[in-house]
Every structure is written in structure tokens, then in C-alpha cells.
Backbone as a ProteinNet text record, in pm:
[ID]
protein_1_A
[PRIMARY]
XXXXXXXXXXXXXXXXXXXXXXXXXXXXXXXXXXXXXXXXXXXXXXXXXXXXXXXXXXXXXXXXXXXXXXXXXXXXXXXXXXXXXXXXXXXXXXXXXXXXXXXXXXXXXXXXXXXXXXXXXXXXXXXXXXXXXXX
[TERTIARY]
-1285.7	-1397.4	-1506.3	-1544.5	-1668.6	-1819.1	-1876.9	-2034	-2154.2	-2206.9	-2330.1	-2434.1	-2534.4	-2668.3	-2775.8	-2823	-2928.1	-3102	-3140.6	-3310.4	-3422	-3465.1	-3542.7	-3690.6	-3793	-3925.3	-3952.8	-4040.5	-4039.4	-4182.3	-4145.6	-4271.8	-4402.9	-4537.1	-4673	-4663.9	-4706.8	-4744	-4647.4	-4525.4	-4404.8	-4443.2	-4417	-4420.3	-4348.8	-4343.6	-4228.7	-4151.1	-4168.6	-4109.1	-3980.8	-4013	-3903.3	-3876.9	-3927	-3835.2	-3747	-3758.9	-3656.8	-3548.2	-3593.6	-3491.6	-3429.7	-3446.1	-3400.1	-3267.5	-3341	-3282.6	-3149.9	-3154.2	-3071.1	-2964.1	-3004.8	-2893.8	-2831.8	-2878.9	-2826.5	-2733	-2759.1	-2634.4	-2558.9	-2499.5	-2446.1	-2366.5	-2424.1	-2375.4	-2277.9	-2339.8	-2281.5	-2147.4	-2095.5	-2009.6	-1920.6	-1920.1	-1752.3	-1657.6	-1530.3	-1410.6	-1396.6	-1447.2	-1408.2	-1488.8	-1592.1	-1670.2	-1643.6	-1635.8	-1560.9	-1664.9	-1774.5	-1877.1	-2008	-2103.2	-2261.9	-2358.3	-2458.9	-2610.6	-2722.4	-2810.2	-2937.5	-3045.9	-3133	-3259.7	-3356.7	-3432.8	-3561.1	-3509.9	-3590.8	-3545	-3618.1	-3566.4	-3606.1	-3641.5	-3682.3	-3663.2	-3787.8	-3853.7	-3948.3	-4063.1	-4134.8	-4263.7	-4346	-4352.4	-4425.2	-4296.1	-4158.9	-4064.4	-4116.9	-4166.6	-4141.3	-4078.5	-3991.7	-3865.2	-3943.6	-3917.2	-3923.2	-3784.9	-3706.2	-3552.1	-3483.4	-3347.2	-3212.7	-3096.6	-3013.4	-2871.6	-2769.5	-2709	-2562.9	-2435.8	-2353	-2209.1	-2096.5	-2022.3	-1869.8	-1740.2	-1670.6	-1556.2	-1399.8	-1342	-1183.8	-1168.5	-1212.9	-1123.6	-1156.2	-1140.8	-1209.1	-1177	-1033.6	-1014	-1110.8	-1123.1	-1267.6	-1339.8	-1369	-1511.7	-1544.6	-1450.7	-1426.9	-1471.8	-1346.8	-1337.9	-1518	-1537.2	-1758.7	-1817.8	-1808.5	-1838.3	-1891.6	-1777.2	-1783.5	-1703	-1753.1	-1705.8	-1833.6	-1791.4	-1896.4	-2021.5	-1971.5	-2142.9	-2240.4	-2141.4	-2268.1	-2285.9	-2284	-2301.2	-2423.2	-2408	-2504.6	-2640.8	-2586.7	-2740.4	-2812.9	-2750.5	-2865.5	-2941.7	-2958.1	-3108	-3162	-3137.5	-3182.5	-3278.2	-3224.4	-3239.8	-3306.6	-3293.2	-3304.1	-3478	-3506	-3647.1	-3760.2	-3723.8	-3818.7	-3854.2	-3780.7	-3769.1	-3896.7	-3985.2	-4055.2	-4002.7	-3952.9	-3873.4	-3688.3	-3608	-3445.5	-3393.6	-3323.6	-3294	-3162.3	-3014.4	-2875.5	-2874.8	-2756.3	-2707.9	-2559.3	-2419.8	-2331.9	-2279.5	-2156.9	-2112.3	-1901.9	-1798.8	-1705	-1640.6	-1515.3	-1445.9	-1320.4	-1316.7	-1238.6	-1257	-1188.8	-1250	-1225.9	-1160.9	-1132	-1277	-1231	-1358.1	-1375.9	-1294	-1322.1	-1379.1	-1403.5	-1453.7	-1611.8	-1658.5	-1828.6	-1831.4	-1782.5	-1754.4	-1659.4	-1556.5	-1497.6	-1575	-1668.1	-1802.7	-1914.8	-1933.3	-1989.8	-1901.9	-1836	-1796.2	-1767.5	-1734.7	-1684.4	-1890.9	-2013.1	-2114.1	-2163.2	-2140	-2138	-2087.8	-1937.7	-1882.6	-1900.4	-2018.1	-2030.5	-2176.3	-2251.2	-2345.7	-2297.5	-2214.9	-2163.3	-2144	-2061.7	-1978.4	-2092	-2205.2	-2326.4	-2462.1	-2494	-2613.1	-2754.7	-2731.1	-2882.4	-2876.8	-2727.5	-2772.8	-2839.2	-2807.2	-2852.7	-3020.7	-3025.1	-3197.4	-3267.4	-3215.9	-3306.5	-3256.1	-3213.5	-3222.1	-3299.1	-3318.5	-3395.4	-3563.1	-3555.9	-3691.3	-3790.6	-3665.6	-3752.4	-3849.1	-3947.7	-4032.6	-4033.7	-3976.4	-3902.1	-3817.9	-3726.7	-3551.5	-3514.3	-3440	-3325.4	-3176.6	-3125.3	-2981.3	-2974	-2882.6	-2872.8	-2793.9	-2845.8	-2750.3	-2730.8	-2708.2	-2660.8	-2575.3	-2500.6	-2383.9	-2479.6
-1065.7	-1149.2	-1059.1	-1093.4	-1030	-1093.7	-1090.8	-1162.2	-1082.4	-1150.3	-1145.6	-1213	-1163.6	-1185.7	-1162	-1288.4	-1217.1	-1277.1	-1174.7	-1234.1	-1201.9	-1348.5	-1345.9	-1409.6	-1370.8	-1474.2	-1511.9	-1650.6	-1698.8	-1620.7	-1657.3	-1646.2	-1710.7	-1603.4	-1693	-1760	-1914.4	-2032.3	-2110.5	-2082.7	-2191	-2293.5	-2392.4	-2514.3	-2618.1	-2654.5	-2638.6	-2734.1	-2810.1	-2903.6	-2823.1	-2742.5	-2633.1	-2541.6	-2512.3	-2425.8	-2487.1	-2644.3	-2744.2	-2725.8	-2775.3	-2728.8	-2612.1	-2505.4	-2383.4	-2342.1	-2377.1	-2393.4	-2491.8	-2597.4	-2706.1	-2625.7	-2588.4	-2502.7	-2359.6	-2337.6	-2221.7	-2280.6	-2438	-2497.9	-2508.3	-2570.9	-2624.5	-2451.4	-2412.1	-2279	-2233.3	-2217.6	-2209.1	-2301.6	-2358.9	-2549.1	-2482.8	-2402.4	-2381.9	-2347.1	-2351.8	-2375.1	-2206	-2132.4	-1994.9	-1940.3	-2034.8	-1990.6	-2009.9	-1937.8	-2008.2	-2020.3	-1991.5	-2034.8	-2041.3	-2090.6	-2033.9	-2088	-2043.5	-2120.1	-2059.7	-2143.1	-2121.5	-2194.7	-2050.2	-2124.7	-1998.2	-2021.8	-1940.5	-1770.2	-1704.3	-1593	-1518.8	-1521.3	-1472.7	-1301.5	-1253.6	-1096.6	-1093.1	-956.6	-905.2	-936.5	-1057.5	-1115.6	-951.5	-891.3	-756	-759.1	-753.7	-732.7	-739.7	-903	-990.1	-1082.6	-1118.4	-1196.2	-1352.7	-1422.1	-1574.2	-1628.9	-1619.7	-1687	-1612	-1677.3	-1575.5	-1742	-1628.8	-1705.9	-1629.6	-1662.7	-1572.7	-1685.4	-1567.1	-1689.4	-1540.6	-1634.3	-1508	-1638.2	-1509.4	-1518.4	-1440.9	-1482.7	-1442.7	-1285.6	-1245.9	-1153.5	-1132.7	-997.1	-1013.8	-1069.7	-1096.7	-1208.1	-1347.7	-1378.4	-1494.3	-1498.2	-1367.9	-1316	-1332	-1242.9	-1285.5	-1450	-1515.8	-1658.2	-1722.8	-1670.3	-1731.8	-1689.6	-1541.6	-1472.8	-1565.2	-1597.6	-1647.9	-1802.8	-1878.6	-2030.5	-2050.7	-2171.6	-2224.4	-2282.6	-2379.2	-2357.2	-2260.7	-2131.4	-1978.8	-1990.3	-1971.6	-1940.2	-2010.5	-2126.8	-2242.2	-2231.3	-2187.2	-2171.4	-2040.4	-1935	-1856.7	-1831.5	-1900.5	-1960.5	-2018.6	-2097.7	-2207.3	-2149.9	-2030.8	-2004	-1817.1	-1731.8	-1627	-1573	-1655	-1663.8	-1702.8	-1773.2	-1790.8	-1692.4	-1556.5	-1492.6	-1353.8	-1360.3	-1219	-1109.1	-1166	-1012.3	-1043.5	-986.7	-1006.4	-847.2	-879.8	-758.5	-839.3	-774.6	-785.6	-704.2	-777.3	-682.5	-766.1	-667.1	-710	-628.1	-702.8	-640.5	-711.8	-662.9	-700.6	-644.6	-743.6	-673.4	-613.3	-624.2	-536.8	-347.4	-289	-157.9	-77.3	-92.4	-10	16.2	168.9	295.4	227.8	224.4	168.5	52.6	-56.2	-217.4	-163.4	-99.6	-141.5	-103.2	1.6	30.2	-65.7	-106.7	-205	-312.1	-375.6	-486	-458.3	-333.8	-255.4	-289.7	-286.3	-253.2	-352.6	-503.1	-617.7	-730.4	-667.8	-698.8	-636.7	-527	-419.8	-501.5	-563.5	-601.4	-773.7	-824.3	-923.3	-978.6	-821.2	-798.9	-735.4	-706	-613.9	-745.4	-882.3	-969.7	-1062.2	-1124.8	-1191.7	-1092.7	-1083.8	-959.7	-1049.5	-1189	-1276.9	-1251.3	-1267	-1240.7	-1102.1	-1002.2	-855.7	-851.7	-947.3	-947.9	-1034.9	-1170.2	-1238.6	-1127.4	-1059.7	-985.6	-859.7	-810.7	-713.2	-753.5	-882	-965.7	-947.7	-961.3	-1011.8	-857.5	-868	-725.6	-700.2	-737.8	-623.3	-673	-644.6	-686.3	-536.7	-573.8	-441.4	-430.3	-538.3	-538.4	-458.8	-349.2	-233.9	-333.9	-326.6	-391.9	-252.6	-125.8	16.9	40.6	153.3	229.8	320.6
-8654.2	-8693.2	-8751.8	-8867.8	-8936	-8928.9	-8857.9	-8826	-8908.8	-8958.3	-9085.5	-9024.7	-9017.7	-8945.9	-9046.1	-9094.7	-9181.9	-9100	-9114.7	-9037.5	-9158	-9194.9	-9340.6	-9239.8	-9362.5	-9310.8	-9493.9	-9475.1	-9600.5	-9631.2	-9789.1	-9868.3	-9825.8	-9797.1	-9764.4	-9833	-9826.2	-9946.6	-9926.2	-9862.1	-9912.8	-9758.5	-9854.1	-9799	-9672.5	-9597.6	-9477.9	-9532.9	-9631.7	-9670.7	-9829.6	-9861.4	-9896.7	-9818.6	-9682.8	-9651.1	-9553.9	-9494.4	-9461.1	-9615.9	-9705.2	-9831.5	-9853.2	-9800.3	-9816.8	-9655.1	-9582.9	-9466.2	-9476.5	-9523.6	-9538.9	-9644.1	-9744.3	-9840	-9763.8	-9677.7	-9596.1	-9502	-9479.3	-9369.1	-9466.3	-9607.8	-9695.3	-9657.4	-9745	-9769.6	-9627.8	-9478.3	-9405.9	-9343.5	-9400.2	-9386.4	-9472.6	-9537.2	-9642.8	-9530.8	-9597	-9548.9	-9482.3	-9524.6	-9481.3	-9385.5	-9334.9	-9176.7	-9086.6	-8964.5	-8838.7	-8797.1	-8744.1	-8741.3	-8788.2	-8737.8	-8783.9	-8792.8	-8777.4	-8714.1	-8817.8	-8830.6	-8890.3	-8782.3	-8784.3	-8731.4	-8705.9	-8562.7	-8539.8	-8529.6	-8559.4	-8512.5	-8411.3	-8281.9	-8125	-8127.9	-8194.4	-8213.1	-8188.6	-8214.3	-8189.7	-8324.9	-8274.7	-8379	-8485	-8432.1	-8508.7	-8603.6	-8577.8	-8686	-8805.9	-8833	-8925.7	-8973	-8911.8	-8892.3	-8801.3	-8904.1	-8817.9	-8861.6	-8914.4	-8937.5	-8914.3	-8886.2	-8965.2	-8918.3	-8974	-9089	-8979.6	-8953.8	-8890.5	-8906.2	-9010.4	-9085.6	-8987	-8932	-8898.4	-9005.2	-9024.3	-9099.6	-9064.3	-9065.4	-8988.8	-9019.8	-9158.6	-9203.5	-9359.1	-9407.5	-9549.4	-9621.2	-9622.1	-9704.6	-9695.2	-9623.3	-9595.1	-9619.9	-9593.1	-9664	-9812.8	-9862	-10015.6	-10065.9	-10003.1	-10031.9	-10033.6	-9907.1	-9890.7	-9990.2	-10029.3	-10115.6	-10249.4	-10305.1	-10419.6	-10405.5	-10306.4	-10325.1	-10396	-10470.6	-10587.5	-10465.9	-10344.7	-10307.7	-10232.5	-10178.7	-10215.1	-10281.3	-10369.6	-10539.1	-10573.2	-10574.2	-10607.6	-10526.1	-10395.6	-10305.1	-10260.4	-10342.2	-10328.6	-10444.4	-10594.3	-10660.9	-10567.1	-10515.5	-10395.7	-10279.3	-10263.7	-10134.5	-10135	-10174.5	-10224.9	-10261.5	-10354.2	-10397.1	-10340.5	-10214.5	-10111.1	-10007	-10039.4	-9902.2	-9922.5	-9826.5	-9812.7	-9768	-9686.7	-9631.1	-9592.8	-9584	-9547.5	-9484.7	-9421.5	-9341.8	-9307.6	-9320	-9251.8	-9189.2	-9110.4	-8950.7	-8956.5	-8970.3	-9040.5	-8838.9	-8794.8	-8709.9	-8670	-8627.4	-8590.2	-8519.9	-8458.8	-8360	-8382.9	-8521.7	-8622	-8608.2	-8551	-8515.8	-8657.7	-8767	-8841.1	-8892	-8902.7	-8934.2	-9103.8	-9119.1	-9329	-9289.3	-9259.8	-9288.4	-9329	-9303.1	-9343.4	-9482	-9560.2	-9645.6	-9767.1	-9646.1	-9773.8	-9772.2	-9679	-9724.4	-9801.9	-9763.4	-9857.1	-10011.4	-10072.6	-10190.7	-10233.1	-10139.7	-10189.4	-10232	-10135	-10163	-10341.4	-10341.3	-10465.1	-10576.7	-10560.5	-10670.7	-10705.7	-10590.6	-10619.2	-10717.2	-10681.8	-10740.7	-10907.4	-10929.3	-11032.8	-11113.4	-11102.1	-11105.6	-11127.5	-11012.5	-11088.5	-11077.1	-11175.5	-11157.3	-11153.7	-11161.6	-11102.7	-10931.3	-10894.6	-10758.9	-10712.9	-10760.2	-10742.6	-10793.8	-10884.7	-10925.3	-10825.6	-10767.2	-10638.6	-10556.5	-10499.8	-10393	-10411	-10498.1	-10560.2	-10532.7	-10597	-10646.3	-10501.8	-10373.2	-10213.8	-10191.8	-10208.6	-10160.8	-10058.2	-9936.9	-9789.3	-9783.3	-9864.5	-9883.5	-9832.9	-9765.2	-9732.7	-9727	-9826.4	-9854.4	-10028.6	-10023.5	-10073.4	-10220.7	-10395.9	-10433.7	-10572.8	-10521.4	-10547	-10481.8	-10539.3	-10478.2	-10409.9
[MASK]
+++++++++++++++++++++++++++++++++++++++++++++++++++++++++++++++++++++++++++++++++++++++++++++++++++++++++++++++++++++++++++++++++++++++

């Protein structure tokens, strides 16, 4: 199992009534066929973080991963969802022990950014973004 944890806080100004809309495209998004599970909501961490949300999607196996990767409604919801964010921070973890997996997620995130380069620019765009979209 591959578990993806993302802990975002929205943009000052945004409205709760888009970030119910943003939230709602993060369930959509989380509902494809290749999640075994996953939750959106508050994020319980440490308030100084910065973090008032997060996202956590698990997936069987990279092949799954892949498949989430690029099913047409990811795709569709992070314009949706992406541009609202002040800050994003992942925390990627499994019970997959092989020493290569972070690296090969590593390279399959890389080539998805390589593959749509709007997504590599909203993730770029978030000013305390900390998902890497460089080698």
C-alpha cells in the first residue's frame, strides 16, 4: 500500500464557500477506481505548522498509482483545486519496504509533471509549496 498525505492551508481571501468547492473536488478526485481509501478534512497537526487541511489517498501499488495519476478526473481537479493553496507540504509513506519505491514515485511525479507542465506550474505557483517538480 502506498499512502499520500498531503497537508495544504488555503489562500487568505478564499471564501469557505470555494473552499467547500475545492474540498468537494478533492473527494471527486479521491472516489476513482484506483483508491483504496481516503479522507479529506481538518488537519490535527501542530497549528504554528500552518496546515489547516490535508488530503490522504492510499493506493494498492504503483501501478495504481499511475492509474490516479493520470485518470481524467485528477486531471480535471487539480485547476480546480491547486490554485487555492498557500502552503502544501506531502508526506508519502508504505508498507512496501523496497529501498527503490520513493524514488520510483519520485520519477513517476517527475514524469507527470514532464507530461502536463500546467500541473508543474500550479504547483510551482503555491508560495510554501514543498512538492519538488525538478529532478
Amino acid at each position: 500500500m502506498i499512502v499520500n498525505i498531503l497537508r495544504f492551508s488555503f489562500r487568505d481571501g478564499t471564501s469557505e464557500e470555494k473552499k467547500a468547492e475545492v474540498l468537494a473536488a478533492m473527494r471527486r478526485t479521491a472516489s476513482v477506481e484506483s483508491v483504496s481509501f481516503a479522507t479529506v478534512g481538518q488537519d490535527l497537526g501542530d497549528p504554528a505548522e500552518g496546515y489547516t487541511h490535508a488530503f490522504c489517498t492510499a493506493v494498492e501499488d504503483l501501478a495504481a498509482l499511475e492509474r490516479y495519476m493520470y485518470d481524467p478526473v485528477h486531471l480535471a481537479g487539480d485547476p480546480e483545486i491547486l490554485p487555492h493553496f498557500e502552503r502544501l507540504s506531502a508526506v508519502r509513506l508504505s508498507d512496501d519496504l523496497n529501498g527503490a519505491l520513493g524514488e520510483k514515485i519520485a520519477a513517476m511525479h517527475l514524469k507527470k509533471v514532464a507530461t502536463h507542465p500546467e500541473y508543474g506550474r500550479l504547483l510551482d505557483a503555491i508560495p510554501g509549496g514543498r512538492i519538488s517538480t525538478e529532478a
